[in-house]
KOLKOLKOL-948924 format. One record per residue (C-alpha): z, x, y. Coordinates in nm, 3 decimals. Each point is the difference from the previous one (the first is absolute). Layout:
N
- up, east, north
- Z, X, Y
...
REM end
This chain:
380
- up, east, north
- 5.611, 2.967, -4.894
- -0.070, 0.062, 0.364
- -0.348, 0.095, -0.054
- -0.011, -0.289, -0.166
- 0.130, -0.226, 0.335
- -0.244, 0.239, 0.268
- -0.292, -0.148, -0.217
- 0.087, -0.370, 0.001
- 0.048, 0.019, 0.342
- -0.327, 0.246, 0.096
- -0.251, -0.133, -0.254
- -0.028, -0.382, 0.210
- -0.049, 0.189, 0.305
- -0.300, 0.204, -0.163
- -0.110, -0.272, -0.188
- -0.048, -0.196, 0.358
- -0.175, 0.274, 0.192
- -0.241, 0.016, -0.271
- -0.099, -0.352, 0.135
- -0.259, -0.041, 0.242
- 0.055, -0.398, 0.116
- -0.329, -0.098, 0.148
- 0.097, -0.089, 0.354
- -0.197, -0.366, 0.110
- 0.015, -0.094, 0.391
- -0.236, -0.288, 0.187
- -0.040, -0.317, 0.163
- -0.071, -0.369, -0.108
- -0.191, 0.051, -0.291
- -0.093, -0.076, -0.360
- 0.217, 0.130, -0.302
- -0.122, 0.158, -0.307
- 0.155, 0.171, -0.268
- -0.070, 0.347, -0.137
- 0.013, 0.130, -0.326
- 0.245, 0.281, 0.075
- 0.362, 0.109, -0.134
- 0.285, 0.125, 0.118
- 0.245, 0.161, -0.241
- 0.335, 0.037, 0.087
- 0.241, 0.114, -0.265
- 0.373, -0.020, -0.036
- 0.249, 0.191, -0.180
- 0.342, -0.125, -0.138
- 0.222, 0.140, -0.184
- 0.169, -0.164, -0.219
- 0.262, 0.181, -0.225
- -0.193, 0.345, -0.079
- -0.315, -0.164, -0.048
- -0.301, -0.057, 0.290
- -0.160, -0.263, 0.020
- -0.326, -0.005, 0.233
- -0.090, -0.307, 0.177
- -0.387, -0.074, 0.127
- -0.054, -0.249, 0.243
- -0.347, -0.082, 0.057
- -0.155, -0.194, 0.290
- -0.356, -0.052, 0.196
- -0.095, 0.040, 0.328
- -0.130, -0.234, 0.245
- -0.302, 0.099, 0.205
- -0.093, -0.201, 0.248
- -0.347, -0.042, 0.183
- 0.037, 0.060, 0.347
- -0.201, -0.228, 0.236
- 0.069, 0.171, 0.416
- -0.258, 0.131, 0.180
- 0.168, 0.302, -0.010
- -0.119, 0.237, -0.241
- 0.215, 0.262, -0.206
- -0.239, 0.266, -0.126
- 0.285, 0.170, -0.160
- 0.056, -0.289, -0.240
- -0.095, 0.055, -0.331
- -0.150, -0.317, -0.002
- -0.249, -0.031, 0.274
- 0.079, -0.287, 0.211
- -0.362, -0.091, 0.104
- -0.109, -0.009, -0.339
- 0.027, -0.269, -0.307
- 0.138, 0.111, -0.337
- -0.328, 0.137, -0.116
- -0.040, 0.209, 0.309
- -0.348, -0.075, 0.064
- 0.039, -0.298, 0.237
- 0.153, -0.026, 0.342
- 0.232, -0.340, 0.018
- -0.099, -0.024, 0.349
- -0.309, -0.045, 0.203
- -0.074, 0.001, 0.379
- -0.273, -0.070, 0.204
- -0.186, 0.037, 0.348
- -0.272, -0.251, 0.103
- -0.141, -0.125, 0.319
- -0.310, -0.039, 0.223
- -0.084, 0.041, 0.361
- -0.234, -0.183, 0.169
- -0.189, -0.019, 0.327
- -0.102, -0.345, 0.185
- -0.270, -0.038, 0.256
- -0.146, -0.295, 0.226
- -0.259, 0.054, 0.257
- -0.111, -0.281, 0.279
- -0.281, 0.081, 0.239
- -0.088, -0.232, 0.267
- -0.231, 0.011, 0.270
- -0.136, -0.295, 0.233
- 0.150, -0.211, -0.216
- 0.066, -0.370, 0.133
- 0.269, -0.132, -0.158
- 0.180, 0.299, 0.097
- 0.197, 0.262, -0.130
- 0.074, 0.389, -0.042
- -0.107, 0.275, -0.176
- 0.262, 0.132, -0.227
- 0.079, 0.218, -0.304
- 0.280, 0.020, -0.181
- 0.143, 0.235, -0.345
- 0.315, 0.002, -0.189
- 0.116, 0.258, -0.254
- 0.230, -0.106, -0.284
- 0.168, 0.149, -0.287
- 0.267, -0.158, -0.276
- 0.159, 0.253, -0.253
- 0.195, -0.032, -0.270
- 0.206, 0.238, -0.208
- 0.175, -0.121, -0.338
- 0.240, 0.158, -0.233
- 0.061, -0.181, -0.321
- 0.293, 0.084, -0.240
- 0.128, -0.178, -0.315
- 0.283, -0.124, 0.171
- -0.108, -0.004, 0.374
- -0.312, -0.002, 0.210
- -0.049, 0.037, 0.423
- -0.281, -0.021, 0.202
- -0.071, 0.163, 0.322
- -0.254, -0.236, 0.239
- -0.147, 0.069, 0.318
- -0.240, -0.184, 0.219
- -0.168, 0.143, 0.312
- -0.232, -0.150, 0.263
- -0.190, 0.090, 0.290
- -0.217, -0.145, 0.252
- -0.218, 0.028, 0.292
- -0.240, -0.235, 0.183
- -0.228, 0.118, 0.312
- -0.117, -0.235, 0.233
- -0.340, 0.137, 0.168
- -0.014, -0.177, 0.346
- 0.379, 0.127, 0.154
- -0.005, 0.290, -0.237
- 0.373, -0.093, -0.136
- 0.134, 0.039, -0.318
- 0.268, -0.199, -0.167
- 0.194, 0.051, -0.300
- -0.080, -0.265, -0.283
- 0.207, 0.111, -0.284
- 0.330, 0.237, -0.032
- 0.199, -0.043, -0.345
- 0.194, 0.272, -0.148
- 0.215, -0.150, -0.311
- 0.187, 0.174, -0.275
- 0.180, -0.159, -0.281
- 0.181, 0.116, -0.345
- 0.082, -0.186, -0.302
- 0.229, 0.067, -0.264
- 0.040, -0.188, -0.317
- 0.177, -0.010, -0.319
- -0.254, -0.022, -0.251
- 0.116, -0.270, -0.311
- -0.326, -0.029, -0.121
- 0.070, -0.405, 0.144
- -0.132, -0.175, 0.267
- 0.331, -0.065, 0.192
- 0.109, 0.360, 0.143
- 0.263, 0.134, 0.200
- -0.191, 0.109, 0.366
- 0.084, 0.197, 0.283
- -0.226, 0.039, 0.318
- -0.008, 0.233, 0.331
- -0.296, -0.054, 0.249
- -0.026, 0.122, 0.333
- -0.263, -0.157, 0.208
- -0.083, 0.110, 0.390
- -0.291, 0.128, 0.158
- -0.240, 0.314, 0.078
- -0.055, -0.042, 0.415
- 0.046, -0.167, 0.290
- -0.006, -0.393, 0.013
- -0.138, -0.214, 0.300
- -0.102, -0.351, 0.116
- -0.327, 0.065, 0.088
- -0.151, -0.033, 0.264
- 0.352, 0.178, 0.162
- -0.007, 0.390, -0.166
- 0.239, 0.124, 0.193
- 0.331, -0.194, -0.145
- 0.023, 0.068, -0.383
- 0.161, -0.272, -0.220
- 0.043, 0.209, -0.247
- -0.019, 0.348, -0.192
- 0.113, 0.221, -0.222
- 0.300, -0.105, -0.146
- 0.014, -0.253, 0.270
- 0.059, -0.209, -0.195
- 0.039, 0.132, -0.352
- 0.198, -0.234, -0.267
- 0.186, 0.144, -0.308
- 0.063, -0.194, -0.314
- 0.212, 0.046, -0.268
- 0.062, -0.231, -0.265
- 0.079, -0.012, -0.414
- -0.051, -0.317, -0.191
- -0.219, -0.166, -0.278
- -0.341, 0.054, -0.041
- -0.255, -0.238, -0.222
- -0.353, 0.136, -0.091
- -0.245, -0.269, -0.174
- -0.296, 0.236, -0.192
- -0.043, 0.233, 0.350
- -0.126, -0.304, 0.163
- 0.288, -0.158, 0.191
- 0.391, 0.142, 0.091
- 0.233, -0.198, 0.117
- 0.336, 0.196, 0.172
- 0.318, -0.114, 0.091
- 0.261, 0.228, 0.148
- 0.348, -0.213, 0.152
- 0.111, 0.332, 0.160
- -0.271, 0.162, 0.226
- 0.099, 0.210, 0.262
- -0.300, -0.005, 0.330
- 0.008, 0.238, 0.294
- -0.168, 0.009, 0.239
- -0.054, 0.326, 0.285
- -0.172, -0.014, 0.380
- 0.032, 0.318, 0.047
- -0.190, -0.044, 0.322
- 0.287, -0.022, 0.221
- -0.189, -0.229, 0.276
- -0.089, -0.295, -0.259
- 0.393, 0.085, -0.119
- 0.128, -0.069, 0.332
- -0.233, -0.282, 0.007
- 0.142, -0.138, -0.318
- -0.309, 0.015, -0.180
- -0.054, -0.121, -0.375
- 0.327, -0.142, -0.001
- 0.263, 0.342, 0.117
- 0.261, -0.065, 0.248
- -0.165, 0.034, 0.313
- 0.198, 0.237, 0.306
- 0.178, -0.159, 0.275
- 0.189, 0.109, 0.294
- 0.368, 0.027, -0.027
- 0.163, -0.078, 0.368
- 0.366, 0.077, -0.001
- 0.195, 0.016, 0.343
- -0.319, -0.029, 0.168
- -0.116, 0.326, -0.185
- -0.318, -0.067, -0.221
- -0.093, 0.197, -0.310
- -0.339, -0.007, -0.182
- 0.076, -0.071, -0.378
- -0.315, 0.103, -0.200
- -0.154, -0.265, -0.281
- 0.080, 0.090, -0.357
- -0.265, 0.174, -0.179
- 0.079, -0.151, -0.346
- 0.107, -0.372, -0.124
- 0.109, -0.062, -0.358
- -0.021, -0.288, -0.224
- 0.091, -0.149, -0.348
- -0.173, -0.262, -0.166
- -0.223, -0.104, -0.275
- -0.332, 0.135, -0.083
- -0.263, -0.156, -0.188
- -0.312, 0.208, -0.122
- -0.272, -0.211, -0.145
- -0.382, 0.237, -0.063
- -0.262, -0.135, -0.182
- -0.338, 0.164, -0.115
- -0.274, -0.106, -0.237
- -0.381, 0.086, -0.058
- -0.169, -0.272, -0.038
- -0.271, 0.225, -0.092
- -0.150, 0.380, 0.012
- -0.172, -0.079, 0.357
- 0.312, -0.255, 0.117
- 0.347, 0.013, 0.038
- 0.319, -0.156, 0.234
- 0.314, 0.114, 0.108
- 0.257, -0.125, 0.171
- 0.373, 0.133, 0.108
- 0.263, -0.233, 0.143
- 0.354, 0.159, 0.103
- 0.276, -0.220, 0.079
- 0.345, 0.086, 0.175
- 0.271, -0.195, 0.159
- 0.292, 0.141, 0.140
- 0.259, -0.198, -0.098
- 0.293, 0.213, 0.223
- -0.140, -0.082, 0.270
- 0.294, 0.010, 0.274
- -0.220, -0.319, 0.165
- 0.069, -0.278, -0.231
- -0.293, -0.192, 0.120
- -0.217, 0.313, -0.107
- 0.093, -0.006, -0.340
- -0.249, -0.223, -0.120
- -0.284, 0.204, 0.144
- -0.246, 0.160, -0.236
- -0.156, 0.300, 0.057
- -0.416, -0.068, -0.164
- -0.237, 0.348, -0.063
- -0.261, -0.144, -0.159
- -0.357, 0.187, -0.111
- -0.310, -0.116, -0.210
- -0.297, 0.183, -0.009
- -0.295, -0.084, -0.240
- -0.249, 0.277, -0.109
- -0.333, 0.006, -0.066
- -0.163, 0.300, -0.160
- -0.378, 0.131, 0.074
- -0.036, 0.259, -0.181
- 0.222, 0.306, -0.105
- 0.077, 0.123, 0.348
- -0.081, -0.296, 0.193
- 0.179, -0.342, 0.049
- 0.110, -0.287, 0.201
- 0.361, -0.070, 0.072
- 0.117, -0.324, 0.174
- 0.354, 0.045, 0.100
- 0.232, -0.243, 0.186
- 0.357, 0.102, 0.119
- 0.288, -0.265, 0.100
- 0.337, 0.058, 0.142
- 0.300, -0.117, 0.189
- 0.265, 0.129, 0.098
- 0.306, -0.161, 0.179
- 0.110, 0.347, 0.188
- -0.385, 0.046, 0.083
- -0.027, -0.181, 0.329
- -0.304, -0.039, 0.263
- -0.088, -0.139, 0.374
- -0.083, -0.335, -0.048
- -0.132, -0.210, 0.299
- 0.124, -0.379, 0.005
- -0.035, -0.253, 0.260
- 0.346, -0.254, 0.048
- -0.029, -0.222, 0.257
- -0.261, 0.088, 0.176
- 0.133, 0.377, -0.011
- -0.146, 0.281, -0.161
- 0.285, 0.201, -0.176
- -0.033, 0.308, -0.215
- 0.230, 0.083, -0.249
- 0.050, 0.204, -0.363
- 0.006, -0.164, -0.305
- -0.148, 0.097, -0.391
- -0.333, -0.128, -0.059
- -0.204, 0.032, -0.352
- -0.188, 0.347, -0.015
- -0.357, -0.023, -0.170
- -0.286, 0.252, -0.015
- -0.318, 0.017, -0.193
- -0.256, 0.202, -0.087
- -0.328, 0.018, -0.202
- -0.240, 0.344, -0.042
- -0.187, 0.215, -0.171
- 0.193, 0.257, -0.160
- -0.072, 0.375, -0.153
- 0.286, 0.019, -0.287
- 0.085, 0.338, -0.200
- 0.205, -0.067, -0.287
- 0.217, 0.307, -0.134
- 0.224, 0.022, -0.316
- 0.203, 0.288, -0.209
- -0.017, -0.050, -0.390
REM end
Protein backbone atom coordinates (compact mmCIF):
# COMPACT_ATOMS: atom_id res chain seq x y z
CA UNK A 1 0.00 0.00 0.00
CA UNK A 2 2.76 2.53 0.35
CA UNK A 3 4.33 1.67 -2.82
CA UNK A 4 1.25 2.12 -4.01
CA UNK A 5 0.99 6.10 -2.55
CA UNK A 6 5.12 6.87 -3.63
CA UNK A 7 3.76 6.17 -7.26
CA UNK A 8 0.68 8.40 -7.33
CA UNK A 9 2.59 10.97 -6.02
CA UNK A 10 6.08 10.37 -8.28
CA UNK A 11 4.49 9.27 -11.56
CA UNK A 12 2.88 13.28 -12.25
CA UNK A 13 6.19 14.56 -11.54
CA UNK A 14 7.82 12.15 -14.25
CA UNK A 15 5.07 12.37 -16.39
CA UNK A 16 5.77 16.42 -16.47
CA UNK A 17 9.50 16.34 -17.00
CA UNK A 18 8.90 14.20 -19.87
CA UNK A 19 7.34 17.46 -21.33
CA UNK A 20 9.26 19.74 -23.30
CA UNK A 21 6.72 23.05 -23.47
CA UNK A 22 7.91 24.96 -26.45
CA UNK A 23 8.91 28.27 -24.92
CA UNK A 24 7.42 31.45 -27.40
CA UNK A 25 8.86 35.11 -26.57
CA UNK A 26 8.54 38.44 -29.04
CA UNK A 27 7.19 41.69 -29.80
CA UNK A 28 4.03 43.11 -31.61
CA UNK A 29 3.42 40.57 -33.97
CA UNK A 30 1.12 38.23 -35.88
CA UNK A 31 -0.31 34.95 -34.23
CA UNK A 32 -0.45 31.61 -35.72
CA UNK A 33 -1.19 28.38 -34.48
CA UNK A 34 0.90 25.21 -34.63
CA UNK A 35 0.00 21.83 -34.96
CA UNK A 36 1.73 20.61 -31.80
CA UNK A 37 0.59 18.73 -28.45
CA UNK A 38 1.24 18.78 -25.18
CA UNK A 39 0.28 15.79 -23.06
CA UNK A 40 -0.07 16.11 -19.60
CA UNK A 41 -1.51 13.22 -17.69
CA UNK A 42 -3.11 12.90 -14.31
CA UNK A 43 -3.51 10.20 -11.93
CA UNK A 44 -6.38 9.73 -9.34
CA UNK A 45 -7.10 7.33 -7.35
CA UNK A 46 -10.14 6.52 -6.67
CA UNK A 47 -10.92 3.52 -4.29
CA UNK A 48 -8.11 0.88 -5.46
CA UNK A 49 -8.57 1.62 -8.93
CA UNK A 50 -6.36 4.39 -11.23
CA UNK A 51 -7.70 6.22 -13.31
CA UNK A 52 -5.32 8.24 -15.85
CA UNK A 53 -6.36 11.55 -17.02
CA UNK A 54 -4.90 13.17 -20.55
CA UNK A 55 -5.23 16.64 -21.08
CA UNK A 56 -4.37 17.73 -24.40
CA UNK A 57 -3.68 21.27 -25.65
CA UNK A 58 -1.78 23.30 -28.67
CA UNK A 59 0.69 25.69 -28.69
CA UNK A 60 0.73 29.11 -29.90
CA UNK A 61 3.65 30.26 -32.02
CA UNK A 62 3.84 33.49 -32.80
CA UNK A 63 5.71 35.34 -35.74
CA UNK A 64 8.00 37.71 -34.43
CA UNK A 65 8.28 41.05 -36.31
CA UNK A 66 11.68 43.27 -34.27
CA UNK A 67 14.55 44.01 -35.95
CA UNK A 68 16.22 42.01 -33.67
CA UNK A 69 17.05 38.71 -34.78
CA UNK A 70 17.15 35.39 -32.61
CA UNK A 71 19.24 32.88 -34.52
CA UNK A 72 18.67 30.45 -31.80
CA UNK A 73 14.95 30.29 -32.55
CA UNK A 74 13.82 27.37 -34.08
CA UNK A 75 11.91 29.36 -36.27
CA UNK A 76 14.05 31.82 -38.04
CA UNK A 77 12.81 35.21 -37.49
CA UNK A 78 13.93 36.73 -40.87
CA UNK A 79 12.31 34.15 -42.72
CA UNK A 80 8.46 33.34 -43.84
CA UNK A 81 6.93 29.94 -43.06
CA UNK A 82 8.41 28.33 -46.09
CA UNK A 83 11.86 29.52 -45.24
CA UNK A 84 12.83 30.63 -48.54
CA UNK A 85 11.78 34.30 -48.34
CA UNK A 86 12.99 37.11 -46.16
CA UNK A 87 9.75 39.23 -44.75
CA UNK A 88 11.87 42.18 -44.92
CA UNK A 89 13.71 44.19 -47.45
CA UNK A 90 16.10 47.21 -47.26
CA UNK A 91 17.64 49.37 -49.51
CA UNK A 92 20.50 51.98 -50.36
CA UNK A 93 20.08 54.44 -53.28
CA UNK A 94 21.41 57.79 -54.16
CA UNK A 95 23.40 59.92 -56.64
CA UNK A 96 26.03 62.57 -56.48
CA UNK A 97 26.39 65.12 -58.73
CA UNK A 98 28.72 67.90 -59.78
CA UNK A 99 27.49 71.51 -61.14
CA UNK A 100 29.56 73.89 -63.16
CA UNK A 101 29.09 77.54 -64.72
CA UNK A 102 31.81 79.35 -66.42
CA UNK A 103 31.63 83.32 -67.49
CA UNK A 104 34.53 84.84 -69.38
CA UNK A 105 34.57 88.40 -70.13
CA UNK A 106 36.95 90.57 -71.64
CA UNK A 107 36.49 94.27 -73.08
CA UNK A 108 33.17 93.78 -72.69
CA UNK A 109 30.91 97.06 -72.65
CA UNK A 110 28.12 96.50 -70.81
CA UNK A 111 30.33 95.37 -68.17
CA UNK A 112 30.91 92.66 -65.99
CA UNK A 113 33.37 89.92 -64.45
CA UNK A 114 34.81 86.91 -65.20
CA UNK A 115 33.65 84.19 -62.96
CA UNK A 116 33.33 80.42 -62.40
CA UNK A 117 31.52 78.75 -60.14
CA UNK A 118 30.87 74.53 -59.05
CA UNK A 119 28.77 72.88 -56.52
CA UNK A 120 28.90 69.26 -55.40
CA UNK A 121 25.73 67.55 -54.16
CA UNK A 122 24.68 64.30 -52.90
CA UNK A 123 21.04 62.96 -51.42
CA UNK A 124 20.99 59.35 -49.92
CA UNK A 125 18.57 57.32 -48.79
CA UNK A 126 18.51 54.14 -46.77
CA UNK A 127 15.11 52.13 -46.21
CA UNK A 128 14.19 49.22 -44.12
CA UNK A 129 10.80 47.75 -44.74
CA UNK A 130 9.11 45.22 -42.34
CA UNK A 131 5.55 43.75 -42.31
CA UNK A 132 4.64 45.74 -39.54
CA UNK A 133 7.08 48.77 -39.68
CA UNK A 134 9.29 50.59 -42.13
CA UNK A 135 12.11 53.73 -41.50
CA UNK A 136 14.04 55.58 -43.73
CA UNK A 137 17.32 57.16 -43.24
CA UNK A 138 17.73 60.60 -45.63
CA UNK A 139 20.54 62.76 -46.10
CA UNK A 140 21.18 65.72 -48.30
CA UNK A 141 24.59 67.39 -48.79
CA UNK A 142 25.71 70.47 -50.72
CA UNK A 143 28.65 72.31 -51.61
CA UNK A 144 29.71 75.28 -53.40
CA UNK A 145 32.30 77.51 -54.71
CA UNK A 146 32.35 80.50 -57.10
CA UNK A 147 35.76 82.34 -58.23
CA UNK A 148 35.69 85.67 -59.35
CA UNK A 149 38.81 86.31 -61.82
CA UNK A 150 39.47 90.13 -61.56
CA UNK A 151 40.03 90.42 -57.32
CA UNK A 152 40.90 86.78 -57.22
CA UNK A 153 38.18 86.11 -54.26
CA UNK A 154 36.24 83.30 -53.66
CA UNK A 155 32.90 83.07 -52.01
CA UNK A 156 30.94 80.30 -50.77
CA UNK A 157 27.61 79.72 -52.82
CA UNK A 158 26.17 76.70 -51.28
CA UNK A 159 26.67 74.86 -47.67
CA UNK A 160 23.73 72.31 -46.72
CA UNK A 161 24.31 69.40 -44.59
CA UNK A 162 20.70 67.76 -43.65
CA UNK A 163 19.84 64.44 -42.12
CA UNK A 164 16.45 63.11 -41.47
CA UNK A 165 14.78 59.59 -40.31
CA UNK A 166 11.40 58.30 -40.70
CA UNK A 167 9.66 55.70 -39.00
CA UNK A 168 6.31 54.33 -39.82
CA UNK A 169 3.85 51.78 -38.93
CA UNK A 170 3.12 50.03 -41.97
CA UNK A 171 -1.06 49.17 -42.26
CA UNK A 172 -0.88 48.53 -45.68
CA UNK A 173 -3.35 52.11 -45.66
CA UNK A 174 -2.73 55.34 -46.70
CA UNK A 175 -3.25 57.12 -43.28
CA UNK A 176 -0.09 56.02 -41.05
CA UNK A 177 1.17 56.67 -37.78
CA UNK A 178 4.70 58.98 -38.46
CA UNK A 179 7.50 59.98 -36.53
CA UNK A 180 10.34 62.36 -37.80
CA UNK A 181 13.99 63.57 -36.54
CA UNK A 182 15.98 65.99 -38.87
CA UNK A 183 18.86 67.90 -38.04
CA UNK A 184 19.73 70.61 -40.40
CA UNK A 185 23.03 73.07 -39.99
CA UNK A 186 25.86 73.66 -42.05
CA UNK A 187 29.48 72.46 -43.37
CA UNK A 188 31.69 76.03 -43.02
CA UNK A 189 31.90 79.33 -42.30
CA UNK A 190 29.03 81.82 -43.27
CA UNK A 191 29.56 85.56 -44.38
CA UNK A 192 27.90 88.66 -45.91
CA UNK A 193 29.99 89.11 -48.63
CA UNK A 194 31.73 91.45 -49.51
CA UNK A 195 32.81 91.51 -45.38
CA UNK A 196 34.84 87.82 -44.89
CA UNK A 197 36.06 88.49 -41.90
CA UNK A 198 32.68 88.38 -39.59
CA UNK A 199 30.96 84.93 -40.12
CA UNK A 200 27.12 84.78 -39.77
CA UNK A 201 27.17 81.52 -39.45
CA UNK A 202 28.78 77.89 -39.23
CA UNK A 203 28.82 74.75 -38.16
CA UNK A 204 26.20 74.11 -35.94
CA UNK A 205 25.76 77.78 -35.78
CA UNK A 206 22.89 77.48 -36.19
CA UNK A 207 21.78 73.87 -36.33
CA UNK A 208 17.84 73.10 -35.66
CA UNK A 209 16.57 69.70 -34.29
CA UNK A 210 13.12 68.38 -34.90
CA UNK A 211 11.25 65.88 -33.43
CA UNK A 212 7.81 65.17 -34.03
CA UNK A 213 5.12 61.92 -34.28
CA UNK A 214 1.82 62.37 -35.98
CA UNK A 215 -0.27 61.27 -39.10
CA UNK A 216 1.05 60.76 -42.28
CA UNK A 217 -1.15 60.55 -45.77
CA UNK A 218 0.55 59.16 -48.98
CA UNK A 219 -1.65 59.52 -52.35
CA UNK A 220 0.04 56.69 -55.02
CA UNK A 221 3.92 58.06 -54.04
CA UNK A 222 2.97 61.25 -55.57
CA UNK A 223 1.88 63.61 -52.79
CA UNK A 224 2.16 63.31 -48.55
CA UNK A 225 0.55 65.34 -46.56
CA UNK A 226 1.87 65.36 -42.52
CA UNK A 227 0.46 66.64 -39.59
CA UNK A 228 2.14 66.32 -36.23
CA UNK A 229 0.22 68.67 -33.11
CA UNK A 230 3.26 67.86 -30.88
CA UNK A 231 6.66 68.78 -32.52
CA UNK A 232 9.40 69.53 -30.46
CA UNK A 233 12.22 72.30 -32.52
CA UNK A 234 15.65 73.18 -31.17
CA UNK A 235 17.63 75.09 -32.17
CA UNK A 236 21.88 75.38 -31.22
CA UNK A 237 24.49 78.54 -31.97
CA UNK A 238 27.04 76.97 -30.80
CA UNK A 239 29.16 79.87 -31.94
CA UNK A 240 29.28 81.63 -28.76
CA UNK A 241 29.74 85.30 -30.45
CA UNK A 242 26.36 85.08 -32.61
CA UNK A 243 25.01 83.45 -28.98
CA UNK A 244 25.93 86.45 -27.16
CA UNK A 245 24.62 88.32 -30.02
CA UNK A 246 21.31 86.58 -29.76
CA UNK A 247 21.44 85.20 -33.06
CA UNK A 248 18.59 82.98 -34.74
CA UNK A 249 16.42 83.70 -32.01
CA UNK A 250 18.79 82.43 -28.44
CA UNK A 251 18.82 84.68 -25.55
CA UNK A 252 21.38 87.02 -26.28
CA UNK A 253 24.24 87.92 -23.12
CA UNK A 254 23.99 90.99 -21.19
CA UNK A 255 25.84 92.58 -18.46
CA UNK A 256 24.67 92.04 -14.98
CA UNK A 257 25.61 95.36 -12.77
CA UNK A 258 24.96 94.73 -9.14
CA UNK A 259 26.35 97.26 -6.46
CA UNK A 260 28.15 98.91 -9.14
CA UNK A 261 29.96 95.50 -9.88
CA UNK A 262 29.27 94.30 -13.55
CA UNK A 263 29.33 90.68 -14.69
CA UNK A 264 29.38 89.42 -18.32
CA UNK A 265 26.45 86.83 -18.67
CA UNK A 266 27.16 84.75 -21.85
CA UNK A 267 24.09 84.21 -24.61
CA UNK A 268 22.49 80.80 -24.49
CA UNK A 269 23.69 78.44 -26.98
CA UNK A 270 20.33 76.58 -27.41
CA UNK A 271 16.46 77.82 -27.60
CA UNK A 272 13.62 75.32 -27.56
CA UNK A 273 10.25 75.31 -28.98
CA UNK A 274 6.86 73.42 -29.30
CA UNK A 275 4.52 73.78 -31.96
CA UNK A 276 2.93 72.33 -34.96
CA UNK A 277 4.60 70.99 -37.95
CA UNK A 278 3.24 70.56 -41.25
CA UNK A 279 5.17 68.46 -43.97
CA UNK A 280 3.67 68.72 -47.38
CA UNK A 281 6.38 66.93 -50.56
CA UNK A 282 5.21 66.43 -53.78
CA UNK A 283 6.93 64.66 -56.84
CA UNK A 284 5.71 63.54 -60.23
CA UNK A 285 7.30 62.72 -63.75
CA UNK A 286 5.61 64.14 -66.08
CA UNK A 287 7.70 62.16 -68.31
CA UNK A 288 11.14 60.01 -68.78
CA UNK A 289 13.12 63.39 -69.74
CA UNK A 290 10.81 65.74 -67.14
CA UNK A 291 9.96 65.81 -63.75
CA UNK A 292 9.04 68.48 -60.58
CA UNK A 293 9.46 68.51 -57.10
CA UNK A 294 8.62 70.51 -54.57
CA UNK A 295 8.98 70.40 -50.49
CA UNK A 296 7.15 72.84 -48.23
CA UNK A 297 7.74 72.54 -44.27
CA UNK A 298 5.60 74.39 -42.02
CA UNK A 299 6.09 75.11 -38.15
CA UNK A 300 4.61 77.44 -35.69
CA UNK A 301 5.48 77.56 -32.28
CA UNK A 302 2.57 77.89 -30.55
CA UNK A 303 4.45 78.23 -26.74
CA UNK A 304 5.82 80.92 -27.63
CA UNK A 305 6.45 82.90 -24.19
CA UNK A 306 5.71 86.26 -26.65
CA UNK A 307 2.08 86.08 -27.21
CA UNK A 308 2.29 88.33 -30.14
CA UNK A 309 4.77 85.67 -31.68
CA UNK A 310 2.50 82.97 -31.62
CA UNK A 311 0.97 83.48 -34.79
CA UNK A 312 4.28 83.50 -36.63
CA UNK A 313 4.98 80.76 -39.12
CA UNK A 314 8.09 79.45 -39.73
CA UNK A 315 8.04 78.75 -44.20
CA UNK A 316 11.11 76.23 -45.73
CA UNK A 317 9.99 75.95 -48.92
CA UNK A 318 11.97 74.09 -52.09
CA UNK A 319 10.96 73.26 -55.78
CA UNK A 320 13.28 72.21 -58.16
CA UNK A 321 12.28 70.94 -61.70
CA UNK A 322 14.59 68.50 -63.63
CA UNK A 323 15.37 68.08 -66.91
CA UNK A 324 17.29 65.05 -68.10
CA UNK A 325 19.96 65.00 -71.17
CA UNK A 326 21.02 62.00 -71.31
CA UNK A 327 21.99 59.21 -68.74
CA UNK A 328 24.63 61.19 -66.89
CA UNK A 329 23.75 64.55 -67.91
CA UNK A 330 20.84 66.95 -66.94
CA UNK A 331 19.44 70.24 -66.12
CA UNK A 332 18.11 71.09 -62.71
CA UNK A 333 16.25 74.38 -61.99
CA UNK A 334 15.97 74.76 -58.31
CA UNK A 335 14.41 77.61 -56.27
CA UNK A 336 14.65 77.78 -52.38
CA UNK A 337 12.25 80.07 -50.07
CA UNK A 338 12.37 80.69 -46.42
CA UNK A 339 11.54 82.78 -43.44
CA UNK A 340 12.18 82.65 -40.41
CA UNK A 341 10.95 84.92 -37.49
CA UNK A 342 14.26 84.25 -35.18
CA UNK A 343 16.36 84.79 -38.49
CA UNK A 344 16.93 88.51 -38.41
CA UNK A 345 19.15 90.96 -40.75
CA UNK A 346 20.50 94.80 -41.02
CA UNK A 347 17.97 96.50 -42.73
CA UNK A 348 18.51 100.20 -43.77
CA UNK A 349 15.26 102.50 -43.51
CA UNK A 350 14.94 106.12 -43.83
CA UNK A 351 12.13 107.89 -41.07
CA UNK A 352 11.99 111.29 -41.28
CA UNK A 353 14.52 112.26 -43.11
CA UNK A 354 16.86 109.83 -40.97
CA UNK A 355 18.57 106.89 -42.05
CA UNK A 356 18.15 104.15 -39.30
CA UNK A 357 19.36 100.60 -39.37
CA UNK A 358 17.83 98.02 -37.59
CA UNK A 359 17.15 93.88 -37.49
CA UNK A 360 14.17 92.46 -38.54
CA UNK A 361 13.20 88.84 -40.62
CA UNK A 362 13.02 89.29 -44.21
CA UNK A 363 11.96 86.40 -46.89
CA UNK A 364 15.12 84.24 -47.85
CA UNK A 365 15.19 83.19 -51.67
CA UNK A 366 17.96 81.65 -53.79
CA UNK A 367 18.06 80.16 -57.20
CA UNK A 368 19.96 78.34 -59.33
CA UNK A 369 20.05 76.78 -62.85
CA UNK A 370 23.22 74.44 -64.38
CA UNK A 371 24.50 71.86 -66.02
CA UNK A 372 24.89 68.95 -63.96
CA UNK A 373 27.11 65.48 -64.09
CA UNK A 374 24.68 62.97 -62.04
CA UNK A 375 25.82 59.29 -60.89
CA UNK A 376 23.02 57.35 -59.80
CA UNK A 377 23.85 54.32 -57.33
CA UNK A 378 21.49 51.59 -55.91
CA UNK A 379 21.81 48.10 -53.81
CA UNK A 380 19.28 45.32 -55.00
Amino acid sequence: LNLKRFFSYITPLLMILLVNPSIVKGQDSIIQSIPYTIKIDTITKIDTTLVIDTIITTSTHIIIDTIYNDYNNDYDNDYDNDNSKKNYSHKLEGDIGITLNQLAITHWAAGGESSGSGRVTSKITYSYKRKLFNYAVNGIFAYGLANYTKDKRVEKSEDRCELSMTASHNNNSNLTFTSIASLQTQFTNGYSYPNDSVPISGFFAPAYLTLSAGYNYNYRDILSIYISPIAGKMTFVMNQELADAGAYGVEKGYWNIIDGDSTWIKGKNTLSELGINVLIKYKHNINEDLSIFSTLNLYNNYMDPNKSNRWNIDVDWETGIKFIINKRISTILNIHLIYDDNIKFNVTEIVDGIEKTKQKPILQFKESLGITFLYKFATK
